[in-house]
C-alpha positions in Angstrom: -7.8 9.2 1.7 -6.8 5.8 1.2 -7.6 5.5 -2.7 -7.2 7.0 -6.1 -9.6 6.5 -9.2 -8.2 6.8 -12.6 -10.7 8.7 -14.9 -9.7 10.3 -18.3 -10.5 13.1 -19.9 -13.4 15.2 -20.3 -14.9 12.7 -17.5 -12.4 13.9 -14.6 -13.1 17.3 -15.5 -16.9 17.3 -15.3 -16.6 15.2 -11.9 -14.4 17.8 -10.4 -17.0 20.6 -11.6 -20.2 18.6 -10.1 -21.8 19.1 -13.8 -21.5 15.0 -13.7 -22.4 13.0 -10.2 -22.3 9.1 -11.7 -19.1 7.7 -13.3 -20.2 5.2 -15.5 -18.4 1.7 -15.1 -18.9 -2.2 -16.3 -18.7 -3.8 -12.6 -19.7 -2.4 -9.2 -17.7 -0.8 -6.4 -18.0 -1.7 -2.8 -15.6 1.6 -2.1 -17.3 4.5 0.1 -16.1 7.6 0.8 -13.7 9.6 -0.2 -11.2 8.9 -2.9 -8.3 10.9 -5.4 -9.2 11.8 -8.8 -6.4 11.3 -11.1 -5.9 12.3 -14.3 -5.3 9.3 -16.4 -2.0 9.5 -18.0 -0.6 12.2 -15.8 1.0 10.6 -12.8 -1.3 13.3 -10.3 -4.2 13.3 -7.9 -6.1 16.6 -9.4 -8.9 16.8 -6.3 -11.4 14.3 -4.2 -14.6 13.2 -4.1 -17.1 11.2 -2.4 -18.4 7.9 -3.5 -21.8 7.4 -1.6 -23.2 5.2 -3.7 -23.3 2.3 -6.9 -26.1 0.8 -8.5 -27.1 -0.8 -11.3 -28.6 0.8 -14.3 -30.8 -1.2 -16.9 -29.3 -0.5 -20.4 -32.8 0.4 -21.8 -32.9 3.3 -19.0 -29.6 4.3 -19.6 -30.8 7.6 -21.5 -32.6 8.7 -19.1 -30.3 9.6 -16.4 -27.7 11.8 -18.6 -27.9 14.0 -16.5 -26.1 12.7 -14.2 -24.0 10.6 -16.1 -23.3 13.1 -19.7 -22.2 9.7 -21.8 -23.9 9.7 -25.3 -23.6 6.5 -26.6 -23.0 3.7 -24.4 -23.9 0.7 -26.9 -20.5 1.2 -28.7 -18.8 -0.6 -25.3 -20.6 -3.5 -25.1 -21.3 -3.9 -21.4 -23.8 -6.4 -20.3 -24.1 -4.4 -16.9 -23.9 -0.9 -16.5 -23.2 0.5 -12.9 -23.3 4.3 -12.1 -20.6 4.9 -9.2 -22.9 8.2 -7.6 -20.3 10.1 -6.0 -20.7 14.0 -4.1 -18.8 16.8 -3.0 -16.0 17.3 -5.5 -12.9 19.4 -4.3 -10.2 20.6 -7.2 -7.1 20.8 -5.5 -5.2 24.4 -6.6 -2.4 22.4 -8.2 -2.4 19.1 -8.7 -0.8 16.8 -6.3 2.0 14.2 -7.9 2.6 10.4 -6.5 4.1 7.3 -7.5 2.2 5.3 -10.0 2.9 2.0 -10.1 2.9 -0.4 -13.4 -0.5 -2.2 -13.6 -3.0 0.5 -12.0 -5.6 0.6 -14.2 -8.8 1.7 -11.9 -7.5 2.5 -8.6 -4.3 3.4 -6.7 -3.5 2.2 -3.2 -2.6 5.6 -1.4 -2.4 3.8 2.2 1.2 2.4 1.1 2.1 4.5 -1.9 3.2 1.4 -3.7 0.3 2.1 -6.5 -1.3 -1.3 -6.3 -3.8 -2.1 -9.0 -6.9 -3.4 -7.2 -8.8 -5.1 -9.9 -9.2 -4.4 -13.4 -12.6 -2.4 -14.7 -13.6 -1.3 -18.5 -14.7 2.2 -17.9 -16.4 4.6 -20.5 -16.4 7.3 -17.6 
């Protein structure tokens, strides 16, 4: 596992459980595979899970995959795109697992070299 995905709170949550399989962001992701799950805010890798998948979702069908996604409003964040990362397989590590976090992750943290490189910047609702 090469990469980490920073996700707040309830979202991280409901990823590691499996009740929500698409994180909802503002740009695409050409990242497959596995990945961390950090808590945002907490400096630690709380579990994996698969990305398999990222596509774009119309903002008039948003609704009608919550389901998958759980997000109730997403007018309030003003995306012109909306992209559902689909992602499989969660695993919640018994304790979480601290590393280094760098200053300017935002999205993602390079694993590989443990020197926390930010690797883009992303709004995210999800």
């Amino acid at each position: 596992m090469e990469k980490g995905l920073i996700v707040r709170d309830p979202w991280i949550e409901m990823l590691l459980s499996g009740f929500k399989t698409w994180e909802i962001r503002s740009k695409p992701t050409s990242i497959r595979g596995k990945i961390g799950l950090i808590k945002s805010g907490t400096k630690k890798i709380f579990g994996e899970i698969n990305i398999i998948d990222c596509v774009e979702i119309p903002v008039t069908d948003f609704n009608r995959y919550f389901e998958f996604h759980h997000v109730q409003d997403i007018s309030s964040f003003g995306y012109s795109k909306i992209f559902a990362w689909v992602m499989q397989n969660p695993i919640r590590y018994a304790e979480p697992k601290p590393y280094i976090h760098r200053p300017g992750c935002v999205v993602w943290v390079n694993f590989k070299d443990n020197r926390g490189q930010s690797e883009g910047d992303t709004k995210h609702v999800s």
